[in-house]
N, C-alpha and C positions, 0 to 999 in steps of 0.2 A: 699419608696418601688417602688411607680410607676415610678421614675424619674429612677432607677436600673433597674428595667425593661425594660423601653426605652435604658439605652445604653447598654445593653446585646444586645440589636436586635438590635443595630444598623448596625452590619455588614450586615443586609441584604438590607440596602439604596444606597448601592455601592460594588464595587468591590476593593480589601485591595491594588489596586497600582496607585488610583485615590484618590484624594482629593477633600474637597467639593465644590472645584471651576474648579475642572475637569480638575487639573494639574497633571502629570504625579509625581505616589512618587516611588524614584531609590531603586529598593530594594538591600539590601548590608545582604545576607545569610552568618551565621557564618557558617565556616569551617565543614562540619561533618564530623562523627567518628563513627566506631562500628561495630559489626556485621552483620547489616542489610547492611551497607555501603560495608563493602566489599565483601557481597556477589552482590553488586549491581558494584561492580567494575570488579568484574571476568567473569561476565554475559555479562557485554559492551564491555570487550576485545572482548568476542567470538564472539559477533554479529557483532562488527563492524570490525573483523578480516575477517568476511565471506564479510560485506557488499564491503569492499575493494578487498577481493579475487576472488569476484562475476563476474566481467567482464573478468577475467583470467579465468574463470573454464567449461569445457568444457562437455558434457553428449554426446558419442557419436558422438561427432565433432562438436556439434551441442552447441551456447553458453547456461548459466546457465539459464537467462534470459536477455532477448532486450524485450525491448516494443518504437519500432520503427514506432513511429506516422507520421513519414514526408512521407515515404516509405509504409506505411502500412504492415509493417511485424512485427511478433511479435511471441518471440520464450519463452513458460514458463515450466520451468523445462525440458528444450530439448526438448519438443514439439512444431514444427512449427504452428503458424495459420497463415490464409490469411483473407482477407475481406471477402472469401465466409465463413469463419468459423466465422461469428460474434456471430451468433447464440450461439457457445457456447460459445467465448468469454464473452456476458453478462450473461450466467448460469457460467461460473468461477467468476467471479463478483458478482452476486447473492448469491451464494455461501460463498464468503469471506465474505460479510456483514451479513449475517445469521450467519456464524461464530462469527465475530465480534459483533454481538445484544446480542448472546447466551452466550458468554464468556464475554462481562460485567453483564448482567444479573445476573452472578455465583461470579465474581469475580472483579467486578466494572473495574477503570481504573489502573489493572495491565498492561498492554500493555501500557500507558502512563508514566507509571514512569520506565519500565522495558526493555520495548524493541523501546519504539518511539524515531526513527533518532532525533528527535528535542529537545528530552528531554537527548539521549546518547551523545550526542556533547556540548549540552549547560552544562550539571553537569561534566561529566566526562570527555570533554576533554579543551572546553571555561576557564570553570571558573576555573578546575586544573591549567592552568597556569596564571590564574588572582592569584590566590593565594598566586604562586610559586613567581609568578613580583614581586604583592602589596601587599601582605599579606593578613592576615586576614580581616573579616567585618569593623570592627575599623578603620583599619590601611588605607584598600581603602578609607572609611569614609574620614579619614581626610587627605589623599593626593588629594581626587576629590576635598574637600572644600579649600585646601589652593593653593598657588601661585605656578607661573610658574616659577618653578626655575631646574636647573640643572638638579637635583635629579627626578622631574618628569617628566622633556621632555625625558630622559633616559629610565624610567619606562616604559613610556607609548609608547615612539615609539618603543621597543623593544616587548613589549603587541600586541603593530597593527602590528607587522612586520610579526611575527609569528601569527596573527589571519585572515592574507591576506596567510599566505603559507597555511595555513589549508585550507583557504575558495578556492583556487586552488586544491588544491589536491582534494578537495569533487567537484569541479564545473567538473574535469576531471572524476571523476566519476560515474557521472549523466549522464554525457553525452557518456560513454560509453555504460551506458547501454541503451543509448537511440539508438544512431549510432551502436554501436557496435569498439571496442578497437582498431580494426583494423583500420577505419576511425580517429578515435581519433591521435592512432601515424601518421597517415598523415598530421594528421593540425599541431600535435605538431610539426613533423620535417621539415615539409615546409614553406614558410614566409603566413605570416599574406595575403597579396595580393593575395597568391594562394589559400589560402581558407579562404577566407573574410568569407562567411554567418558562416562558422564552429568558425573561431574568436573569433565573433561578439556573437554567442553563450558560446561560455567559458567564455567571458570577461562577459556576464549579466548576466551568473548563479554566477560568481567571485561575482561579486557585491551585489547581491541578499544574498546570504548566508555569507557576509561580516558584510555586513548592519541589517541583521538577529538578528546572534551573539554577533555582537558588542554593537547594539541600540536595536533592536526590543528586543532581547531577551524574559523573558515568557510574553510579550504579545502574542507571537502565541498562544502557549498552551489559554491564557486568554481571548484574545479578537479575535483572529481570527478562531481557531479550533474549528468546529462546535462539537466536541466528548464531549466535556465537559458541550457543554447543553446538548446531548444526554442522560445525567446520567440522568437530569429531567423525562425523561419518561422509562428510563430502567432500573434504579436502582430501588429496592424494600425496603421493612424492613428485608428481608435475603440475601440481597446483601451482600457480602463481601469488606469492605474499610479500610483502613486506620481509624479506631474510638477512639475516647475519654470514656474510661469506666467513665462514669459521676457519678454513680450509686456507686462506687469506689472512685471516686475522689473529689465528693460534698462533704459538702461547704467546697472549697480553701481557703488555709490560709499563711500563712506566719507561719515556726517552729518558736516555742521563745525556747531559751535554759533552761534547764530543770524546762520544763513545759509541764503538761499535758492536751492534747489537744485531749480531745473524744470527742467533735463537731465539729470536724474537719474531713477532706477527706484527701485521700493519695496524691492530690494535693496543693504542696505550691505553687503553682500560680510565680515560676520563670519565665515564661516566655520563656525558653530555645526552647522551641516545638515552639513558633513566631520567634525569634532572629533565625533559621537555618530555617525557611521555605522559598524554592526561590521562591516563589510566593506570601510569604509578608502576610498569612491569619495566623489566630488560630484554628488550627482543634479542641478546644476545643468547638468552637459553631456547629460542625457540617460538615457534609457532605457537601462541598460548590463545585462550578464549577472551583473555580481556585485551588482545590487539584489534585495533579496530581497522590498521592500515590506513590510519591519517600520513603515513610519510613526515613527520616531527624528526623523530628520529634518522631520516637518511638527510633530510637537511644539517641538521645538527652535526653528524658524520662525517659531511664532505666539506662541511667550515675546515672542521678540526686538521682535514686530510689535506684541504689547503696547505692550512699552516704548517701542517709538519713534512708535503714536499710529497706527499705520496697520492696514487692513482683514486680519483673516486670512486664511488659505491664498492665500498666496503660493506655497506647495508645502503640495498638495492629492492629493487621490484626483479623478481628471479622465482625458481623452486627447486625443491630441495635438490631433484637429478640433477637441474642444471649447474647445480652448486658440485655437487659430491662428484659428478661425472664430465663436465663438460659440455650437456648437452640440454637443449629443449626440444619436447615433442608432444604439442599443446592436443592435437586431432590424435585421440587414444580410442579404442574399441568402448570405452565409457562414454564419454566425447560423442562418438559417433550415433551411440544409440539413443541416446539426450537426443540430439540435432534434429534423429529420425522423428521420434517420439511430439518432439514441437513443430515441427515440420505437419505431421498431420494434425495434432489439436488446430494449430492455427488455417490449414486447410480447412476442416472440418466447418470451424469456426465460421469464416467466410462464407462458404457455401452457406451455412445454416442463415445468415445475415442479411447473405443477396437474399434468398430465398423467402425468405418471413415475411407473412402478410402484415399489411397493418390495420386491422383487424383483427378482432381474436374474436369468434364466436362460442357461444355457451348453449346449447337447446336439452332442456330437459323436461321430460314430464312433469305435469301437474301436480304434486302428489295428490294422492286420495282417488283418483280419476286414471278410469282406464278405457273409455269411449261411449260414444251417448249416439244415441240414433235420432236423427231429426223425421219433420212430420213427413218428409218429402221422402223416407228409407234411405235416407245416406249415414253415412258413419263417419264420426269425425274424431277427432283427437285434441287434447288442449295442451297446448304445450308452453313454457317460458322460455325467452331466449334472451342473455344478455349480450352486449356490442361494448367493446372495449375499445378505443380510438386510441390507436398510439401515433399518431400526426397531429401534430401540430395546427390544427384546418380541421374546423367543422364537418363533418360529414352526414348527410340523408341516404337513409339505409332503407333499400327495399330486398326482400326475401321471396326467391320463386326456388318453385318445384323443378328440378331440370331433370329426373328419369323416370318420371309418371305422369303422362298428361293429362289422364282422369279424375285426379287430386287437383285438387284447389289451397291456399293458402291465403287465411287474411286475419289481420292484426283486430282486436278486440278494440273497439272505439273507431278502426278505418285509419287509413292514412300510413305514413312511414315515420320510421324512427328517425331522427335527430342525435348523434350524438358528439356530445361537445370535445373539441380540442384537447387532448392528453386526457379523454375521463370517459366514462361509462354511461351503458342506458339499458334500458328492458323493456322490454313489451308480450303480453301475452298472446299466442296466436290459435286462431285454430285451423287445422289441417282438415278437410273433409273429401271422404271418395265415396263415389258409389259403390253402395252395396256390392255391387254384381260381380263387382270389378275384385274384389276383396277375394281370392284363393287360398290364405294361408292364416295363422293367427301371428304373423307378426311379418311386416314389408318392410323392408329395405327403402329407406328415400333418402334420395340426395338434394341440399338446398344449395341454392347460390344466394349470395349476400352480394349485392351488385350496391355500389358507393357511385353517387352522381353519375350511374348509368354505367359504370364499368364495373366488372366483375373482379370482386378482391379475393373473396375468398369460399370456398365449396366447403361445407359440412354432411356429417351421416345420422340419420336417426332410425326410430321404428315405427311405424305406426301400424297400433295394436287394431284387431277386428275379433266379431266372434265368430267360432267355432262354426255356427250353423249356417253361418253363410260362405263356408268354405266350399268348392265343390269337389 
């Protein structure tokens, strides 16, 4: 019994695609099939229909999304941010992971079997055409293990041909939304020479998600994706997973043909639920970090449950309470404080949104320059201001004093700033007041930055005076 014991637990001394000398073991997933599969087939059309139509789709004129790190521009859901909007770029971020804490919390790692690029490319469109090449698990089985002959240099380079056009087509689209499409078709149409660094980026991301697909395969999910240890501290006993109704299933047995078997479980221990997991575990021991919650195995399960007459989901979408106890209770004092929690970022959020000029102003002193006295006894000040246009539309920027009406304001060469659509501009200005007027060594002024006659945005500065004309 104790020696039983020990290899039930053994699957917690490694992970199911390492061996006990630390060599990699090729997992070869049997084909799935079933309801759960195809609704997991109609859900990756549509997201990866978007994530393909993503860099084409436009909000406003403005793209879907660019998260444009070289540049520092970055457009989310049509809204522009710059480097002064970091601020809320890390509360959108904050935000997403709060989501994301909240919603495995509820729902364990659906977003990894359902909606994650690494897991819709690798099932649904990778190994769709491994299967279509080399057939099923068996069949690759023993084309990898046998000789190079005809039949498989045929196979296999038609496999890599079309898993090098894939891994192209996704490296052009990373990089779209990185650059933005419109760069994209530049490098495409022009030679490699003329836009070397842009290349040299397609060609690494090619490679990357070549070498991904091809070799790495679910080790990302396994060994590199930090979300699947995340389950260790977010998952609960009312989480929702992929589970093994045990309680149902105990003790597994093998049917004998008519023979009656009431110390038995609705488990005969086929094995079907391991032979289609692409990650090579048995959810029958449990909740592990290499389940990704593709549902393979509840398809699998309820074939079998078919044929032998007995109730589906045996291995279900469930959690552990509702397994061991009878019950689910999804809205928990955890649950609740999450809710709260994004509840306000995304309040916060909004407001911060509505609220945001578009405009960003910058006014800073001269350096070296702390005020000059003209011939006329006035005092003035020299100041730089930069204008950052986050609209899409040209704007003419004029700059007044609106809580000193004995200061004057005007731009060094005369005239108003320009500044162009999604970019920046500067202009030097000088501030001057009368002496007289000057009480303190340093004033408070407030500017307004009025955009084609409307007021966008109010700024604060100082302007410095000396001493001796303080009264």
């Amino acid at each position: 019994m104790e020696n039983l014991y020990e290899y039930d637990e053994q699957f917690r001394d490694s992970i199911a695609t390492v061996d006990e000398s630390g060599k990699r073991i090729w997992v070869y997933p049997k084909k799935p099939s079933g309801d759960m599969h195809r609704l997991r087939v109609g859900t990756a059309i549509f997201l990866l229909s978007i994530l393909f139509a993503g860099p084409f789709l436009k909000i406003e004129g403005r793209p879907f999304l660019l998260l444009n790190f070289f540049e520092r521009k970055f457009v989310i859901l049509g809204q522009p941010f710059w480097p002064q909007d970091f601020f809320l770029l890390a509360v959108v971020l904050i935000t997403f992971f709060v989501f994301v804490i909240l919603f495995t919390v509820v729902f364990g790692r659906l977003w990894c079997g359902w909606a994650c690029p690494q897991t819709l490319f690798m099932e649904m469109v990778f190994r769709k055409i491994e299967y279509w090449i080399e057939g099923d698990a068996n069949k690759q089985r023993k084309l990898n293990q046998g000789p190079w002959n005809a039949a498989k240099i045929r196979k296999k380079g038609l496999k890599l041909t079309i898993f090098l056009g894939i891994s192209l087509l996704i490296s052009h689209t990373v990089m779209a939304y990185l650059i933005g499409i419109d760069q994209v078709r530049e490098i495409v149409s022009q030679p490699p020479t003329e836009r070397l660094s842009g290349f040299t980026g397609l060609m690494a991301f090619t490679g990357i998600f070549f070498w991904v697909f091809t070799v790495f395969r679910e080790q990302a999910c396994v060994a590199v994706c930090p979300y699947g240890r995340l389950q260790g501290v977010l998952l609960d006993k009312k989480s929702i997973a992929v589970m093994y109704d045990w309680l149902r299933g105990e003790p597994r047995g093998k049917i004998k043909k008519n023979a009656v078997q009431e110390d038995k479980g609705d488990c005969i221990d086929c094995k079907l639920c391991v032979h289609v997991c692409p990650t090579g575990i048995d959810i029958r021991n449990g909740t592990q970090l290499e389940c990704v919650n593709c549902t393979a195995c509840i398809d699998a399960c309820d074939q079998v449950m078919e044929k032998v007459k007995k109730p589906k989901g045996l291995i279900r979408y469930s959690s552990y309470d509702a397994i061991n106890e009878g019950k689910q209770k999804l809205f928990t004092p955890r649950v609740a404080a999450y809710s709260i929690l994004l509840l306000a970022l995304i309040t916060f959020l909004s407001f911060s949104l509505a609220t945001r000029s578009d405009i960003e102003t910058t006014i800073l002193k001269v350096p070296g320059q702390l005020y000059q006295k003209t011939d006329a006894g006035d005092i003035t000040n020299l100041y730089n201001i930069q204008f950052v246009n986050k609209t899409y539309d040209d704007m003419t920027l004029e700059v007044r004093i609106e809580n000193e009406p004995t200061a004057s304001i005007s731009k060094v060469g005369g005239g108003d700033v320009t500044v162009p659509a999604n970019g920046l501009a500067e202009g030097v200005y000088f501030i001057e007041m009368p002496a007289k007027k000057i009480n303190a060594p340093k004033i408070n002024l407030r500017l307004g930055v009025y955009g084609n006659g409307e007021l966008v945005e109010t700024v604060k500065t100082k302007f410095l005076g000396p001493v001796s004309f303080m009264k």
